[in-house]
PAZAPA-4460 file (N, C-alpha, C; in steps of 0.05 Angstrom, whole numbers, plus 32768, in hexadecimal, padded with zeros to 4 digits):
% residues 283
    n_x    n_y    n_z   ca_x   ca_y   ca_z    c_x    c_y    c_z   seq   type   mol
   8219   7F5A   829A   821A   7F4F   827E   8200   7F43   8276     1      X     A
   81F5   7F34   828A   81DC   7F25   828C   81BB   7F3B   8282     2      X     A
   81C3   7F50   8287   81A8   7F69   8284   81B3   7F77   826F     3      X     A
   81CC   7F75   8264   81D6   7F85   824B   81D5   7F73   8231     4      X     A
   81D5   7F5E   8234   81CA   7F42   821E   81A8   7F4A   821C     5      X     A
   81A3   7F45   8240   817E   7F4A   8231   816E   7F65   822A     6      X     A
   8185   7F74   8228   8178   7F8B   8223   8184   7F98   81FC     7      X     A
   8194   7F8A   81FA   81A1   7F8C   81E5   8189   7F8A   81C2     8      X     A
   8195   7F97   81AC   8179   7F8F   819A   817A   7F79   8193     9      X     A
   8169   7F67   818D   8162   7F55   817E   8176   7F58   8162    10      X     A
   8182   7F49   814E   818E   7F49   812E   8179   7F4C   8120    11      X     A
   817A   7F55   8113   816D   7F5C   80FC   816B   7F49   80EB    12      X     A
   817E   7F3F   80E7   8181   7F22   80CB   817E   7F0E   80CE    13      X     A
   8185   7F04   80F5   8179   7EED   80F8   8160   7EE4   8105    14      X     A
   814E   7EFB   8103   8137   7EF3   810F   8126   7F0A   8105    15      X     A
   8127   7F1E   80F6   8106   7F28   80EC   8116   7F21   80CA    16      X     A
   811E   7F22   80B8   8121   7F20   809D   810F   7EFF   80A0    17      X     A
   80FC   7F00   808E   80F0   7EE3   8087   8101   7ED4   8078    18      X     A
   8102   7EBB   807B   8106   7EA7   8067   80FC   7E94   8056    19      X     A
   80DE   7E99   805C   80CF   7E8A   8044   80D1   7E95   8025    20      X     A
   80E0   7E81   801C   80EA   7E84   8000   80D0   7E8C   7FEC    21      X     A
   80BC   7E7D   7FF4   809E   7E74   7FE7   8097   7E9B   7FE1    22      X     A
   80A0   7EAE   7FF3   808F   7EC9   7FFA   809F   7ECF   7FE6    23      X     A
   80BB   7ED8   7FEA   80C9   7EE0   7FCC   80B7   7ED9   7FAC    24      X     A
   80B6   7EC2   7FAF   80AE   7EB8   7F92   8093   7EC1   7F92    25      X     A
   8082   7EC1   7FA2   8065   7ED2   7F9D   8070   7EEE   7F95    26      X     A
   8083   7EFB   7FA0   8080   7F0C   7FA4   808D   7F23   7F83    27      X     A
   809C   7F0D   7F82   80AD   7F0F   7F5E   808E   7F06   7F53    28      X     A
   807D   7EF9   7F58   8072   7EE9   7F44   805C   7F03   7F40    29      X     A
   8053   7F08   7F59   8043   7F31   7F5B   8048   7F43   7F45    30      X     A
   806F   7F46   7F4B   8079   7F5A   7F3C   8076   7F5E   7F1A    31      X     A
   8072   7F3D   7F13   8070   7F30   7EF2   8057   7F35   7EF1    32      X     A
   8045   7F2A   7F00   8024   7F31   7EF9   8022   7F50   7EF5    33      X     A
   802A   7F60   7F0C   801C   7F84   7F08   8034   7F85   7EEE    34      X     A
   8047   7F83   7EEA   8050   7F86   7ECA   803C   7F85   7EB3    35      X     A
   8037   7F68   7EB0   8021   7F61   7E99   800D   7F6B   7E9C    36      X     A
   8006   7F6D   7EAD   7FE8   7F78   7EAC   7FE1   7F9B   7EA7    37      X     A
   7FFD   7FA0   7EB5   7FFF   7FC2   7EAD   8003   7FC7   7E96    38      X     A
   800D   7FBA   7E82   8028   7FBD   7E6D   800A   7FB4   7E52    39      X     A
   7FF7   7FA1   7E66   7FE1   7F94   7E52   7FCE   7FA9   7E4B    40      X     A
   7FC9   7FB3   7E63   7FB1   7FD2   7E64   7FBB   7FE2   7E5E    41      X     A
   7FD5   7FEE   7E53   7FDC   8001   7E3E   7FDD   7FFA   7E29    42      X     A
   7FDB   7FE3   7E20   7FE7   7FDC   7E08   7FD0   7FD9   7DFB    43      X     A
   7FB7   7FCD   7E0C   7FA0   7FC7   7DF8   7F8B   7FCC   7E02    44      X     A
   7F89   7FE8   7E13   7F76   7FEB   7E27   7F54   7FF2   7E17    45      X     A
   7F54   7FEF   7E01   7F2E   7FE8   7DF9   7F31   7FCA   7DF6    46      X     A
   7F3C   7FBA   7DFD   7F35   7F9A   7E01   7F35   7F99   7E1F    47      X     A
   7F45   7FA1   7E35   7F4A   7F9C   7E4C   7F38   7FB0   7E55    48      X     A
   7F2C   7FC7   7E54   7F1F   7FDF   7E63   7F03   7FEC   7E4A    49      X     A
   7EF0   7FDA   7E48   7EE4   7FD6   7E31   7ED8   7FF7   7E34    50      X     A
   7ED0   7FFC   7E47   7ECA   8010   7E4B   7ED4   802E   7E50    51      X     A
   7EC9   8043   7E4D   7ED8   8062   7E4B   7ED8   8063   7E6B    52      X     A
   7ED2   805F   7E74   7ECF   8064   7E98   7EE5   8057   7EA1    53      X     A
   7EEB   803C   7E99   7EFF   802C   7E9E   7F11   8032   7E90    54      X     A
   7F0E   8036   7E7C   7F35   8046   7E6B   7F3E   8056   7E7F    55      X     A
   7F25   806D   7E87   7F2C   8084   7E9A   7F3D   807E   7EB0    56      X     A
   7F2E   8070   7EBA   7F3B   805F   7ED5   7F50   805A   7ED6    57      X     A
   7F5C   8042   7EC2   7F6B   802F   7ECA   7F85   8033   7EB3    58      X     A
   7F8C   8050   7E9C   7F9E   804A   7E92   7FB0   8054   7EA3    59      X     A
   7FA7   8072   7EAB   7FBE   807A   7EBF   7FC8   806B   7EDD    60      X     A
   7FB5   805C   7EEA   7FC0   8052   7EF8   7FD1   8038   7EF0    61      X     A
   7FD0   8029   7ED6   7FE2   8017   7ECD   7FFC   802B   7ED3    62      X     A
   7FFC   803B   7EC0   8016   8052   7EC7   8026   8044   7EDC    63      X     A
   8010   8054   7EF8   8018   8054   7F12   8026   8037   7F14    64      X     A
   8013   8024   7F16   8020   8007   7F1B   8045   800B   7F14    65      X     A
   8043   800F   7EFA   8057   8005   7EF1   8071   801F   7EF9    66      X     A
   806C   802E   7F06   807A   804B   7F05   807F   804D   7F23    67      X     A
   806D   8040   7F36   8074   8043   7F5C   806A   8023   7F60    68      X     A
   8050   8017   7F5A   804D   7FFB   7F6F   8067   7FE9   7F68    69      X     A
   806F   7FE9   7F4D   8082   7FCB   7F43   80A0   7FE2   7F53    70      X     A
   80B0   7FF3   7F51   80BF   7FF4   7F5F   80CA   7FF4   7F7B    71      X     A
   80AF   8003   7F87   80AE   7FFE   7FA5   80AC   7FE5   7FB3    72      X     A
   809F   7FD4   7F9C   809B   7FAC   7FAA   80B6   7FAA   7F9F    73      X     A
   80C2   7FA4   7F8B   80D9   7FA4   7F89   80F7   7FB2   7F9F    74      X     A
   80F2   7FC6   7FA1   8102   7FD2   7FB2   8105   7FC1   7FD4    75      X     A
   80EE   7FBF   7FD5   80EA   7FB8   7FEF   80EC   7F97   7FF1    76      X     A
   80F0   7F90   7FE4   80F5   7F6D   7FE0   810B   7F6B   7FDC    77      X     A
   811A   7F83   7FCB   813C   7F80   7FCE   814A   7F8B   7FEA    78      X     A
   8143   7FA0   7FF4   8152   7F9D   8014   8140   7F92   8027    79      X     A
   812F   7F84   801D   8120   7F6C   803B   813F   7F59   802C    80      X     A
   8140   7F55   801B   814F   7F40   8011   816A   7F37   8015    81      X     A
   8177   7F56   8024   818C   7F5B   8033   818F   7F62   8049    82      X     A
   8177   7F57   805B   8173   7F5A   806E   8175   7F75   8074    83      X     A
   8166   7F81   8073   8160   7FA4   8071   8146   7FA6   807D    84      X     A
   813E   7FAD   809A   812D   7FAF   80A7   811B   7FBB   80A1    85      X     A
   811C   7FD8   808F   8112   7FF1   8079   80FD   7FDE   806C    86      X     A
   810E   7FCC   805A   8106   7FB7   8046   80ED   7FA6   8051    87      X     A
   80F4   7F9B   8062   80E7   7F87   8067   80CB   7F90   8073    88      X     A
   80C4   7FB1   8083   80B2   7FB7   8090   80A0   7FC4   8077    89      X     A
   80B6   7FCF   8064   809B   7FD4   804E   8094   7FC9   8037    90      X     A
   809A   7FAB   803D   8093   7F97   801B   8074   7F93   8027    91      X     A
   806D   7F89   803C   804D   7F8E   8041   803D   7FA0   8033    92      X     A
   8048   7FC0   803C   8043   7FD9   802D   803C   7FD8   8010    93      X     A
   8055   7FC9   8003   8055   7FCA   7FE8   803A   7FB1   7FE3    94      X     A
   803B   7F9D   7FE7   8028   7F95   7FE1   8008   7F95   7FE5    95      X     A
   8009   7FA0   7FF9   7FEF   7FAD   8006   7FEA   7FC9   7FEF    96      X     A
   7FF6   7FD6   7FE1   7FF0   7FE1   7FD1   7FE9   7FDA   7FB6    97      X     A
   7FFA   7FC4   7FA6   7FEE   7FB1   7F94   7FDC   7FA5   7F9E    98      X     A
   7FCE   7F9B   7FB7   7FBB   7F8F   7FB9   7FA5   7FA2   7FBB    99      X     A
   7F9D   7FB8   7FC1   7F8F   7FC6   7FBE   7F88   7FD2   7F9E   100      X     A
   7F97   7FDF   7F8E   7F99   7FE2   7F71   7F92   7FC7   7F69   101      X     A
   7F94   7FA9   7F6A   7F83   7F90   7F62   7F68   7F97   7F63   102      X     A
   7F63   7F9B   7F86   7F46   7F93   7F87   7F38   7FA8   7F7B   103      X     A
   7F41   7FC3   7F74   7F34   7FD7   7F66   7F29   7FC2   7F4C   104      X     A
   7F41   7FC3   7F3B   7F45   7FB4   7F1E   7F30   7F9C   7F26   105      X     A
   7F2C   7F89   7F37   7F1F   7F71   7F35   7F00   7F7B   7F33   106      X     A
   7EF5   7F88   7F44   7EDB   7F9A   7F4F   7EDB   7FA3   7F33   107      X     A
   7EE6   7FAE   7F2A   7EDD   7FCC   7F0F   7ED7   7FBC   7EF6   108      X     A
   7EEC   7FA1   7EF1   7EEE   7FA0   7ED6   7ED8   7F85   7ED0   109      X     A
   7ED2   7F85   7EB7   7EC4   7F69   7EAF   7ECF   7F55   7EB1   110      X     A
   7ECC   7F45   7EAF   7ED3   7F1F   7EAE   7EE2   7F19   7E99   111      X     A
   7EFD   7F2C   7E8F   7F0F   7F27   7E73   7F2C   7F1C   7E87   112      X     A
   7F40   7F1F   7E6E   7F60   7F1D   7E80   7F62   7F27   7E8B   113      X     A
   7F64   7F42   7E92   7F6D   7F53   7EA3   7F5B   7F4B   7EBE   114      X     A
   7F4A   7F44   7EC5   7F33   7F41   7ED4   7F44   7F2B   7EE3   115      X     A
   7F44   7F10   7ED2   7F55   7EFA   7EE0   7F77   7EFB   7EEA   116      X     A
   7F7B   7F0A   7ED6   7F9E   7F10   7EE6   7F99   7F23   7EF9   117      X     A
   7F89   7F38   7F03   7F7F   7F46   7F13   7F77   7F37   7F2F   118      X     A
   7F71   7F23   7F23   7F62   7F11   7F32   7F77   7F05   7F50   119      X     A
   7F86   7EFA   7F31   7F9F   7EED   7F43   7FBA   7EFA   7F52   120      X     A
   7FAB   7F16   7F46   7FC9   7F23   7F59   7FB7   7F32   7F6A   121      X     A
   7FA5   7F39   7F77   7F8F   7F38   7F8C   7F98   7F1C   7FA2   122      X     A
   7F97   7F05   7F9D   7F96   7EEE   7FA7   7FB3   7EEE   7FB0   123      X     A
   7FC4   7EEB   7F9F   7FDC   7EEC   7FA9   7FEF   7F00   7FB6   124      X     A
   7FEA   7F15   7FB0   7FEB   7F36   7FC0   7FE8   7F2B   7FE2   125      X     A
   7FCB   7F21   7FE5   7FC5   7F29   7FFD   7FD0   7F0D   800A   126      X     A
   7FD7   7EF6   7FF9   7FE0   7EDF   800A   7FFC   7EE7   8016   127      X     A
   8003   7EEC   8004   8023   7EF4   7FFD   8030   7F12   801E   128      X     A
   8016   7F26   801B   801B   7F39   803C   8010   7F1E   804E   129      X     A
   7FFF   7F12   8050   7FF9   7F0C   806E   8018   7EF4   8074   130      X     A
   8017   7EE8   8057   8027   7ED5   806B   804A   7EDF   806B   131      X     A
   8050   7EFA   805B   8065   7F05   8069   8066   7F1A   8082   132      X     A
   8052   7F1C   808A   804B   7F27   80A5   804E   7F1B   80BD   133      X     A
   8049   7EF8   80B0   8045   7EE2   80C7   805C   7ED6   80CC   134      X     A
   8076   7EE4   80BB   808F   7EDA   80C0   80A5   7EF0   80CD   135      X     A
   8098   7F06   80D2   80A6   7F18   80E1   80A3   7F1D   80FF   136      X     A
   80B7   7F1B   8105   80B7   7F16   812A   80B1   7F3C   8133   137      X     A
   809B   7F38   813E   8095   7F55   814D   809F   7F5F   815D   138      X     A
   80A7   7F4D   816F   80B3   7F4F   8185   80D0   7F64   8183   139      X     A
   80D7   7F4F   8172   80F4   7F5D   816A   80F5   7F77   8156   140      X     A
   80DE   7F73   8147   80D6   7F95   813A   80CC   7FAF   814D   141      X     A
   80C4   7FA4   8167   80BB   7FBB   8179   80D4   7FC9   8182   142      X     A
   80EC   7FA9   818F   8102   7FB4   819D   810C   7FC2   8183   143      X     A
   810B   7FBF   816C   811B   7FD3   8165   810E   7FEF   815C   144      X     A
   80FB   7FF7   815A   80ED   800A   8154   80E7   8020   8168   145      X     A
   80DD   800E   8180   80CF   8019   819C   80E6   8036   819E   146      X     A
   80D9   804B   81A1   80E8   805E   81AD   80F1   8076   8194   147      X     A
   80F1   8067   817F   80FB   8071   8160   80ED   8081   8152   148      X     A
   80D6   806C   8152   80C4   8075   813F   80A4   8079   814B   149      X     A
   809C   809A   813E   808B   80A5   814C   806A   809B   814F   150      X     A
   8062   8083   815C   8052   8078   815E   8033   807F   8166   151      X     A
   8034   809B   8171   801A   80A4   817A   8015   80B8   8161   152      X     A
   802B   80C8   8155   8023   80D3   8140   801E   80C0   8126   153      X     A
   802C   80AA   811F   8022   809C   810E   800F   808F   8111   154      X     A
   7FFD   8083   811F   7FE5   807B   8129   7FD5   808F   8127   155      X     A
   7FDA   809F   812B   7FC1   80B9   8137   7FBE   80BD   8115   156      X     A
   7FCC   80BB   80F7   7FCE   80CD   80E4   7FC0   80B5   80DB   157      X     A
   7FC3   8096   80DC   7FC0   807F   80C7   7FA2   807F   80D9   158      X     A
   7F98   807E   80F5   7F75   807C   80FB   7F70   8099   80EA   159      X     A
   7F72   80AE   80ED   7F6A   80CC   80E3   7F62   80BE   80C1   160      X     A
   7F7D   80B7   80BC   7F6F   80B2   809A   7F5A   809A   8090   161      X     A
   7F5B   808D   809D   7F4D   8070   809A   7F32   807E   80A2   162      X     A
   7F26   808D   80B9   7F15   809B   80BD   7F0B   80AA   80A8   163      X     A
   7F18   80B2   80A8   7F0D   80D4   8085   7F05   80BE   8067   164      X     A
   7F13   80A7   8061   7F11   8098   8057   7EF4   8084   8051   165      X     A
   7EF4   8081   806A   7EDC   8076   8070   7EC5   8090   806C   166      X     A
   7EBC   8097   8078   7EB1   80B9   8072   7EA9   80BC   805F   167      X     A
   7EC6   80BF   8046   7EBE   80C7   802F   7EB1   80AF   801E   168      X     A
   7EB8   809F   801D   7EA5   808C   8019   7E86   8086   801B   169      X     A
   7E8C   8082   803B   7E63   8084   803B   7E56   8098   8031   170      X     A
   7E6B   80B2   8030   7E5C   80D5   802A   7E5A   80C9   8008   171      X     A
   7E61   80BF   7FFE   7E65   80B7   7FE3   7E4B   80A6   7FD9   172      X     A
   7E4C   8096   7FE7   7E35   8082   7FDF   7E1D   808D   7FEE   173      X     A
   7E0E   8098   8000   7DFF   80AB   800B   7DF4   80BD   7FF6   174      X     A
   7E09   80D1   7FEA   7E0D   80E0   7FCE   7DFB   80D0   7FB8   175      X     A
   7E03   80BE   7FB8   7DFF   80B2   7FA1   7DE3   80A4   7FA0   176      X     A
   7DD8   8096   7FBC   7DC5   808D   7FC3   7DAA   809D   7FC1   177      X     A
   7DB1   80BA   7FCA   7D99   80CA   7FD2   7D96   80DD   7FBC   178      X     A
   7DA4   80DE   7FA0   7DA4   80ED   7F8B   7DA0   80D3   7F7B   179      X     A
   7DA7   80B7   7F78   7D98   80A5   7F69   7DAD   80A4   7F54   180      X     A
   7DBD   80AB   7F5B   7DD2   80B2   7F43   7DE6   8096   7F42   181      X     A
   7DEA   8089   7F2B   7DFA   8074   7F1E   7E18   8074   7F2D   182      X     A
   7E22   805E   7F2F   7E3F   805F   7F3E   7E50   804F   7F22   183      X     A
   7E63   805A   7F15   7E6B   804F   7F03   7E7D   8036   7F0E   184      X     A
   7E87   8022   7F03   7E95   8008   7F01   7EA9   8010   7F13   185      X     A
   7EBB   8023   7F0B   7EE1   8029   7F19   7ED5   8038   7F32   186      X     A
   7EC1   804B   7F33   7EBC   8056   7F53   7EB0   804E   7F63   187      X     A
   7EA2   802F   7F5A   7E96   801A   7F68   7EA7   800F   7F76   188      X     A
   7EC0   8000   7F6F   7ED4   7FFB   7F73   7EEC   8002   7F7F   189      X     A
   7EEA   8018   7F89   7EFE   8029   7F8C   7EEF   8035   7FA7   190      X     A
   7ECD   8030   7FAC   7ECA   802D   7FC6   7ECD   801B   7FD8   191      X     A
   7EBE   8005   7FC5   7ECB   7FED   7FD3   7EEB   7FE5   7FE5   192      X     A
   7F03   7FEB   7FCF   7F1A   7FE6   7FD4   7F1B   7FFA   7FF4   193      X     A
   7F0F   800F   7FEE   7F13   802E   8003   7F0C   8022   8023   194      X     A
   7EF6   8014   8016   7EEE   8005   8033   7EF1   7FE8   803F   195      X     A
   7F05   7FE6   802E   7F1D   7FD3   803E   7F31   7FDD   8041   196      X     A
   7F3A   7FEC   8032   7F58   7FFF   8041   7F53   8013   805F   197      X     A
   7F3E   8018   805F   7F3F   8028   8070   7F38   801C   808B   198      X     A
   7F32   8009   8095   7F32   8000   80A4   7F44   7FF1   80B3   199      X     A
   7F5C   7FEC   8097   7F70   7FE2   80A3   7F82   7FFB   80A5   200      X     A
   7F89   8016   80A6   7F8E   8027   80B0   7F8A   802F   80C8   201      X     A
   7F69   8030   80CE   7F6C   8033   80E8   7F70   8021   8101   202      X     A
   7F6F   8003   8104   7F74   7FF4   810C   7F8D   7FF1   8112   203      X     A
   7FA6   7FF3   80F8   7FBE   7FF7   80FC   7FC7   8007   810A   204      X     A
   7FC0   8020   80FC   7FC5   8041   8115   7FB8   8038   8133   205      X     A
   7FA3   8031   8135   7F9E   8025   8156   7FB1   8013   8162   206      X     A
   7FB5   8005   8152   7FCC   7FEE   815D   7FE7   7FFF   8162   207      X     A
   7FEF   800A   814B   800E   8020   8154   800A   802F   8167   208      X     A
   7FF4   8042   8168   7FEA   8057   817C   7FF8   804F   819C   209      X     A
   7FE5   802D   81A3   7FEA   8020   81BA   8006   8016   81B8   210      X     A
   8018   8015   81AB   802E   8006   81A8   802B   7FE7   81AA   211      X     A
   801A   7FE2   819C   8017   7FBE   819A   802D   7FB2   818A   212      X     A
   8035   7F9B   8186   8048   7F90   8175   803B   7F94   815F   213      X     A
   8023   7F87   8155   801A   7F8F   813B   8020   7FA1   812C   214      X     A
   8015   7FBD   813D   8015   7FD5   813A   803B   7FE1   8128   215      X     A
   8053   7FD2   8135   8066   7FDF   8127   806C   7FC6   8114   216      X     A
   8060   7FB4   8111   8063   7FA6   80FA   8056   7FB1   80DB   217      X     A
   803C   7FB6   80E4   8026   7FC6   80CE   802E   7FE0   80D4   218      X     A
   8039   7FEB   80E9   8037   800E   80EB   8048   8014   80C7   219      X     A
   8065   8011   80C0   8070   8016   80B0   806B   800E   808F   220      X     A
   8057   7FFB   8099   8051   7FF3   807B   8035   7FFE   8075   221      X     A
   8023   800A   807D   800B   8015   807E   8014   8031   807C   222      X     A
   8025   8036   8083   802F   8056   807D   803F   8058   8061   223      X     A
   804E   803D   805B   8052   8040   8041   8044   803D   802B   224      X     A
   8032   8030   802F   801F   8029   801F   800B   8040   8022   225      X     A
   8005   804E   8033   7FF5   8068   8033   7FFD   8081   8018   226      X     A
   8020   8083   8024   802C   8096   800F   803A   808C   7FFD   227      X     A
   8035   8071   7FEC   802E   806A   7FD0   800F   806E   7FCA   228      X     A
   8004   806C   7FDE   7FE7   8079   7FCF   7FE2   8091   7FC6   229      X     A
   7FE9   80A6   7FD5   7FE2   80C4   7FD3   7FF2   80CB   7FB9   230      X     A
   8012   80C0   7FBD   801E   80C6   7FA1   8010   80B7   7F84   231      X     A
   800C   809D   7F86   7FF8   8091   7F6C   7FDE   809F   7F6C   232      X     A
   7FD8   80B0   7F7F   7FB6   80B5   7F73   7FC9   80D4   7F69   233      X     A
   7FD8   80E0   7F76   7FDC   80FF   7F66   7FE4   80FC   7F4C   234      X     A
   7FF5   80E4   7F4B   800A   80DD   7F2F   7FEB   80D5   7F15   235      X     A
   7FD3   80C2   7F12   7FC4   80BD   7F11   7FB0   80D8   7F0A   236      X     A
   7FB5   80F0   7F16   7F9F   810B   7F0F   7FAB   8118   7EFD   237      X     A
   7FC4   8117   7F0B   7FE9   8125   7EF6   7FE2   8113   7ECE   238      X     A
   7FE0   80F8   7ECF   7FDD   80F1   7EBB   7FC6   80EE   7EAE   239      X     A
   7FB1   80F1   7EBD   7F90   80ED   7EAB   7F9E   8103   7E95   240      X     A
   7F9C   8117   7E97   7F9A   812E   7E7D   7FB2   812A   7E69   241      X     A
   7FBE   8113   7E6B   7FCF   8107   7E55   7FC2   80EF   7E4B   242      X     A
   7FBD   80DD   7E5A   7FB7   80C6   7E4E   7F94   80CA   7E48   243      X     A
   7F87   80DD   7E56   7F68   80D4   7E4A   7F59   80F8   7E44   244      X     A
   7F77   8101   7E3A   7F6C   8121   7E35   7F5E   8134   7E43   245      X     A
   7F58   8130   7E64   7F43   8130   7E75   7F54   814B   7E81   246      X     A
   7F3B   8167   7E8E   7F45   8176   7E95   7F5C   8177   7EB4   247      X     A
   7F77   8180   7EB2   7F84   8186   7ECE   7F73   8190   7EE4   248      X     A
   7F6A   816C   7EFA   7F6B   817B   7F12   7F75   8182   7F2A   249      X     A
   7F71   8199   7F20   7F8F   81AB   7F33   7F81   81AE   7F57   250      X     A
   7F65   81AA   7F5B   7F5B   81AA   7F74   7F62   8196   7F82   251      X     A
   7F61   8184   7F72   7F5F   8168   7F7C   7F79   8163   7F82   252      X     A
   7F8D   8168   7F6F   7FAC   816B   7F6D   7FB5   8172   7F88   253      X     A
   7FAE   8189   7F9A   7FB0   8196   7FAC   7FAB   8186   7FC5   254      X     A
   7F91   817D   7FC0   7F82   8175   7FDE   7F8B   815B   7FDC   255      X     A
   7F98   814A   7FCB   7FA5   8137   7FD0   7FBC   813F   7FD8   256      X     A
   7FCC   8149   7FC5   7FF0   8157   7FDC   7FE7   8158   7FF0   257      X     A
   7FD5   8167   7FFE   7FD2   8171   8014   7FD6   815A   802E   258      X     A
   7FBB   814B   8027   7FB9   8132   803A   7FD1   811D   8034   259      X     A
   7FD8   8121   8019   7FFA   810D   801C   800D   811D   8032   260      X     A
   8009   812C   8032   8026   813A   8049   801A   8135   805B   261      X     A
   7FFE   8138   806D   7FF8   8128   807F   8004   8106   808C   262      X     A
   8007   8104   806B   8016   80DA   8075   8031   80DF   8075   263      X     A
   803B   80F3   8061   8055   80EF   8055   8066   80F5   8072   264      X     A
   8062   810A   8079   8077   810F   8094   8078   80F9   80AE   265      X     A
   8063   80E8   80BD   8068   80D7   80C9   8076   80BC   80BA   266      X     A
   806E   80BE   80A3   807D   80AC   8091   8098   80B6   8090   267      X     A
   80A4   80C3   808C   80B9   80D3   808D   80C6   80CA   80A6   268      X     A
   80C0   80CE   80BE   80C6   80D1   80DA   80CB   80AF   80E4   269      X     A
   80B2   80A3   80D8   80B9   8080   80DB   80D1   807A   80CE   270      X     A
   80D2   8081   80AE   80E5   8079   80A8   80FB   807E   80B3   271      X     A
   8107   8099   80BB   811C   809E   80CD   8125   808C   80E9   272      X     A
   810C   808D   80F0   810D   8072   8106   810F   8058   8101   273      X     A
   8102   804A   80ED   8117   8038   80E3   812C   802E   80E1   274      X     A
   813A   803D   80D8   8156   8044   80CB   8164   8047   80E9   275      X     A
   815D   8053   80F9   8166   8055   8119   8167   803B   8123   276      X     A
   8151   802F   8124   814A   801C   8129   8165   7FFD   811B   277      X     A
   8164   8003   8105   8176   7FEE   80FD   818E   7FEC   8106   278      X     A
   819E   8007   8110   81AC   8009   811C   81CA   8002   810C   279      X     A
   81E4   7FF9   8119   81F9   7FE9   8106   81F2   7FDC   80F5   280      X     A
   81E7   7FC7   80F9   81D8   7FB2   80EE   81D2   7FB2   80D1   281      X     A
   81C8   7FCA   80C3   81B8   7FD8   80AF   81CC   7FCF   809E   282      X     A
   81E6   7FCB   809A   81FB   7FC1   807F   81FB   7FA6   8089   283      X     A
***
């Protein structure tokens, strides 16, 4: 009885669902900011995006915000909220993706509103993942995961991309350096953000790779937050030629699908393990 107690899973509800009330209310308080601020840059985007480079940029991805980041943080704050293991491993995810779409917006834009509500959902984004990270017991996320969910292939896919990431980047600014050629405001920005995402990709994927606790804490939310990216940047190419008349690119279209199914299927495979993982428990 004594080795069937300690070998038994950990609950789910009474020891990884957080209870800091304070994270919810950041986290509602997230959901109201990327509202306004999305809802602001459509509505009046030659005051908020003074610029044609920056209209370009940033109407279609308001779109996005308001069309995948606000329901996925949403979604995922309502079954963390019911103690839903799913939930709770990818509200990180979700906000690690509004926090990245901030720091773009903070980097790109001038010193107007959008800049300062930008500002503050940057700030609170990233307070809001670390310190719901710092309330989830690993321990008890490994026992339930360990064995489930495919950890050498999800590692191996999140270092692979964080790598090419990085890559394209320096190949970018290199490009740009040795032809003398101008880097506009949004692709300034958008390297920047690149080279802080990507490093926490591969670090994560190293950490899952080894099976660290870390590693299945960040493994599922770095994979979700990977494939909300691939889908906002295709959705984002899908809409330029509506919102800024700009020709369909269908190359680009492609070679993004492409490397999204790269994330999408270990994403796929975690999630299934998850869901394994939760076991009875999951209602």
């Amino acid at each position: 009885m004594a080795q069937q107690q300690a070998t038994s899973p950990v609950p789910v509800r009474s020891t990884i669902t957080p209870t800091r009330t304070i994270i919810y209310i950041s986290s509602l308080t997230i959901a109201l900011l990327l509202t306004t601020t999305s809802i602001a840059g459509l509505l009046y985007p030659a005051t908020l995006y003074p610029t044609e480079a920056l209209r370009r940029a940033f109407l279609a991805n308001d779109v996005v915000n308001l069309a995948i980041g606000l329901p996925f943080l949403l979604g995922s704050l309502w079954l963390a909220r019911r103690g839903r293991l799913l939930g709770l491993l990818f509200w990180p995810g979700a906000l690690f993706f509004i926090f990245y779409n901030a720091l773009i917006y903070t980097v790109a834009l001038p010193v107007n509103a959008a800049f300062v509500l930008n500002l503050f959902l940057l700030a609170l984004s990233a307070y809001s993942m670390i310190a719901l990270v710092t309330t989830i017991d690993a321990q008890a996320v490994r026992q339930r995961l360990a064995g489930h969910v495919p950890e050498r292939l999800a590692g191996g896919v999140l270092m692979g991309l964080g790598i090419l990431f990085i890559l394209f980047v320096l190949s970018a600014l290199a490009d740009a350096l040795l032809n003398q050629a101008p880097v506009s405001a949004p692709d300034r920005a958008l390297h920047v953000a690149d080279l802080m995402l990507a490093p926490s990709w591969v670090i994560g994927g190293l950490l899952l790779w080894r099976r660290r606790l870390l590693g299945y804490v960040a493994g599922a939310g770095l994979l979700f937050q990977a494939s909300m990216l691939f889908v906002g940047l295709i959705a984002v190419l899908l809409l330029d030629p509506v919102l800024n008349s700009a020709p369909l690119r269908v190359g680009d279209i492609v070679a993004l699908t492409l490397m999204g199914l790269v994330c999408f299927v270990p994403f796929g495979l975690f999630l299934r393990g998850i869901q394994a993982g939760e076991g009875p428990e999951r209602r």
